[in-house]
N, C-alpha and C positions, 0 to 999 in steps of 0.2 A: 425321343428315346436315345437320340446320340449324346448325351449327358451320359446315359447312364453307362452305356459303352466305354466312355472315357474313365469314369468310377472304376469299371474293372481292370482294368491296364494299370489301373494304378495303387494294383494293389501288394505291390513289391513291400516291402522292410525296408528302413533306409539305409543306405547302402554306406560302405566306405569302414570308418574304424574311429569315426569320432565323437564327440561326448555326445551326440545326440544319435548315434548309428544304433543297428539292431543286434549288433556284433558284440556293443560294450554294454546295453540293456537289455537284456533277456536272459537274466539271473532268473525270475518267477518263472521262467519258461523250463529252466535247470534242474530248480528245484522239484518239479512235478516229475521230469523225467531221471531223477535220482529215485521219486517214489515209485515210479515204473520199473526201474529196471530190474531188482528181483521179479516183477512178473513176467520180462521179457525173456528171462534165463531158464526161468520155469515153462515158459509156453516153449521153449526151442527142446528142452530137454523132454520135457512131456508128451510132446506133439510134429514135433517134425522128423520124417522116417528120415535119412540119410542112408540106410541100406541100398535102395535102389538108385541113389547116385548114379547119372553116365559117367564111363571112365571118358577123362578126357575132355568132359566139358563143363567149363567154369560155376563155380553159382553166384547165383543173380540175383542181385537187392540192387532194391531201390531207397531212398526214401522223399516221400511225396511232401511238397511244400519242403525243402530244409533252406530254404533261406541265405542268412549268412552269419558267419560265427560260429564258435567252438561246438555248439553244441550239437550238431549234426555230426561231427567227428566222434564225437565221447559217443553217441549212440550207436553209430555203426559199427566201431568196434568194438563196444558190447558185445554187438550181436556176433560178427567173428570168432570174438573171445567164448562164447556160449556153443559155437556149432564147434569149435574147435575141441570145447571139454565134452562136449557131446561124443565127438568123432571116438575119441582116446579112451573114453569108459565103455565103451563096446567093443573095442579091441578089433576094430575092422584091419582086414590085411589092404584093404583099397588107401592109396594115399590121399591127402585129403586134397580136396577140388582146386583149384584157384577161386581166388573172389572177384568180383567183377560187380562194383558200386556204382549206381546210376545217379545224381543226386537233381533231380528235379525241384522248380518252380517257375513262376513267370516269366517272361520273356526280358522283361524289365527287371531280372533280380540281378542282384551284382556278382553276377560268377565272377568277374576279374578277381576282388578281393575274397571269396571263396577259393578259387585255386589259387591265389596266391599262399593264402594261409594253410594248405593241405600236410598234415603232419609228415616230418621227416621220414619215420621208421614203419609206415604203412602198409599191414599185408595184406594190400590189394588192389585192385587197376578200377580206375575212376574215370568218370566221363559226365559231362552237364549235358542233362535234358530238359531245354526249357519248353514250357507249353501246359497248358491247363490242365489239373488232374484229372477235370471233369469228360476229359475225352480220352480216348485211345492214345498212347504213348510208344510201346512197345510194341514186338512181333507177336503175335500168338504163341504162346505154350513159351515164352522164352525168362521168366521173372519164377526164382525161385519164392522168393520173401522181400513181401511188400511192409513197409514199414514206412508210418507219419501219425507227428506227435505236435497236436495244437493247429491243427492247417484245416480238416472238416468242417471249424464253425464257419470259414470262410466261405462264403455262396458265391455261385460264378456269377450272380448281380441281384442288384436290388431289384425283391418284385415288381412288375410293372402295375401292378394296382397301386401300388402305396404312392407312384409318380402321377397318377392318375387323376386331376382336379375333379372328376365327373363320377368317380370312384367312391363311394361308400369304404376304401381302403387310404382314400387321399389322405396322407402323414400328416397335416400341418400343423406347425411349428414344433414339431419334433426331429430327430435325426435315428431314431431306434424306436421300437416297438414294445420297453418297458414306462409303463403308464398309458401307453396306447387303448384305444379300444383292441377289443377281442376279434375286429375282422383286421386289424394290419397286424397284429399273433397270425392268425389263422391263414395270411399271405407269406408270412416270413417262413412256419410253418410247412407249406405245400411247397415255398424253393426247396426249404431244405429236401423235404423230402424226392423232389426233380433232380436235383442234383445227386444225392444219395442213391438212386437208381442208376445216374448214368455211371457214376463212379465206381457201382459194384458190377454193372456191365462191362463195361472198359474192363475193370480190373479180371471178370471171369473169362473175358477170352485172353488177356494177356496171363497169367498166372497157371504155373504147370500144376497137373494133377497133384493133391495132395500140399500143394503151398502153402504156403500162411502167410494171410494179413493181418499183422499186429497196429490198431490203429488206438490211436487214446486223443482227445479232446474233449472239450469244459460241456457241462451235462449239468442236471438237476435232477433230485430224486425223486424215483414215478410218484406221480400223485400231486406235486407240490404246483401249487401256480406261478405262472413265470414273472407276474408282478412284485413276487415275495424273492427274485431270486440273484437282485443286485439291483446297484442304483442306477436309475435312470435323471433322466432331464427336461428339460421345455426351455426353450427359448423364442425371443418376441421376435427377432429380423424377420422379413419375408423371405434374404434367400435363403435360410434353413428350410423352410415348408419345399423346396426341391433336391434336399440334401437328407440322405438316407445311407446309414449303413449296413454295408452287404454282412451280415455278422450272424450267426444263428448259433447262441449259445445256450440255449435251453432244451435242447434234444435229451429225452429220458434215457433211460439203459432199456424201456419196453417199446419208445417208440423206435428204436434202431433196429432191435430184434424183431421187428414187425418190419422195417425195411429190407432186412438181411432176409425174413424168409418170403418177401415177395418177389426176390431176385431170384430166389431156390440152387442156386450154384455155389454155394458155402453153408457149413455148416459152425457153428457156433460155439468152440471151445469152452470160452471163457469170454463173461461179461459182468463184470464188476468197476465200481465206483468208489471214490477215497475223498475227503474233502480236500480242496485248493491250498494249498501254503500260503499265508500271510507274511507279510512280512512286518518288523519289529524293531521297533530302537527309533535311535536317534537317524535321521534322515530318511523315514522308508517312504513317509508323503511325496517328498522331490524323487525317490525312486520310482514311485507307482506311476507320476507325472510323465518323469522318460522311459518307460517301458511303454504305456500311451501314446506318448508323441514318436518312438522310432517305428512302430506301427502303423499311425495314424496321421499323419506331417503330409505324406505326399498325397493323401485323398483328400485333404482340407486346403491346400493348396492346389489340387487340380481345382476345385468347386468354386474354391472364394478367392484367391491370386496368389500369390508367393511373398505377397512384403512382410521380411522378416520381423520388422518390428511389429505389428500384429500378431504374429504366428508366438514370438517370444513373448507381448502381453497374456496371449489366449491360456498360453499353458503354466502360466505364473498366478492368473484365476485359478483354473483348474486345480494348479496345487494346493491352494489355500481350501480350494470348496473338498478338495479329499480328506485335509487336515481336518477340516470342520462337521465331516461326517465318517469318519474312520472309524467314529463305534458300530456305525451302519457298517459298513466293509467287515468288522470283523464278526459281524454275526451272520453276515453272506451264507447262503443257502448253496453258494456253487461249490463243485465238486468237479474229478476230473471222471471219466468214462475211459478204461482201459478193454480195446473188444477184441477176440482175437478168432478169426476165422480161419476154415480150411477147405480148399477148393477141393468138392468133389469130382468125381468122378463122371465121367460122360453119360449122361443116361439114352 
């Protein structure tokens, strides 16, 4: 099992600012959250009280998994920009809070080039929190709005059945669970769901009365089979048959709200789903290729070694095999999942 340990630790963005970083590919990750944000504007205006605001003490976002690059800034100060028009259309005589921005991921994610690139004219005080969402992060009662966008399908590791040779879950010669039989679904599945607990645990004793977590990642609509819901693979090496990705992208909008109320400390604003942006034209193959590899580069090189000329043949395949099925891609069944909950009250 210490492989699979190693998998998790490596599951940073690549880091830095170059043609292959997460910073300079992660447009499809933009464009979802361009389709978010009127809902994000809408859930702060509809749903977060600001009356009872302490004078005096700052408010608290986070946002879980942000990686590295522009787009963890464009979201936060959305949300800013949203409780600030909020503040002003109720004509409160209280001034408004200070902001106080936690920007969380792995241990291994490249804060350097994140605080280096933190916008100039910024209203609000920031701080990197590295360390797994899947666990306790913060003080109790101290996080007013929890916010992450595309970071959930990540599982904090590959089930251990699917690594399992003895296992009726054993993966072999696969690396993901479409085209799988239905028990390594039903392993990927039960993480997700393990992990979704601890994370709405964490998140219920960290998050004050009345909070909100706005979280959105890649979902299918209830009903559909996860075989129908993008393309999968198979290949012949042996050392794929020990190579697995931690990834759970088929979570419905009813299996979550069946998570969410078995936590029972949030209740359920809003849950709704949008289809995924595609992208178009001339070059979007070699794009899909590097949104892929700034992702997925340092798990395939933890697993199989780091010689770049491989790594550069691997994803030169790849590109070719997305050109050759991109009418598949565009009839993809995924979609994104926007959920937005609000911490009750103490019972």
């Amino acid at each position: 099992m210490e492989t699979n340990k190693v998998v998790i630790e490596s599951l940073a963005m690549n880091g830095g600012v170059g043609d292959h970083s997460y910073a300079n590919n992660s447009s499809l990750q933009r464009s979802g959250f361009e389709a978010a944000k009127a809902l994000i504007y809408r859930a702060i205006k509809e749903n977060l009280d600001i009356k009872h605001l302490s004078r005096g003490r700052p408010f608290r976002i986070t946002d879980l998994g942000c990686s590295v690059g522009p787009n963890t800034f464009i979201a936060v100060q959305n949300i800013v920009e949203a409780i600030e028009q909020k503040h002003q259309s109720q004509g409160l005589k209280l001034p408004l809070p200070e902001f106080h921005v936690y920007f969380n991921d792995h241990v291994s994610n490249d804060f350097n080039t994140l605080f280096a690139s933190f916008p100039l004219e910024r209203r609000y005080f920031a701080a990197g929190v590295p360390g797994s969402f899947h666990s306790r992060l913060f003080p109790e009662k101290s996080i007013n709005l929890v916010y992450s966008f595309a970071s959930l399908q990540w599982l904090s590791k590959v089930p251990d059945e699917v690594l399992d040779m003895d296992s009726t879950c054993w993966n072999k010669g696969r690396i993901y669970y479409t085209n799988a039989p239905s028990e390594v679904m039903a392993a990927y599945s039960g993480r997700f769901a393990k992990d979704m607990e601890r994370f709405l645990d964490a998140r219920a004793k960290e998050v004050v009365h009345g909070g909100l977590l706005a979280l959105s990642f890649p979902c299918i609509p209830d009903g559909l089979a996860y075989s129908r819901s993008q393309i999968g693979g198979r290949v012949d090496e042996a050392k794929v048959d020990s190579f697995n990705v931690p990834f759970y992208s088929t979570a419905s909008p009813m299996e979550v709200e069946n998570l969410v109320a078995k936590n029972g400390c949030f209740t359920i604003e809003r849950n709704e789903a949008w289809a995924c942006p595609i992208l178009e034209g001339n070059g979007a193959c070699e794009m899909y290729s590097k949104h892929y590899r700034a992702f997925m580069e340092g798990l395939i090189k933890e697993h199989f070694g780091s010689d770049d000329e491989i790594i550069e043949e691997l994803f030169k395949i790849f590109t070719k095999k997305i050109s050759d099925s991109f009418d598949i891609l565009e009839e993809s069944n995924m979609s994104i999942l926007f959920v937005l909950l609000k911490r009750k009250e103490d019972s």
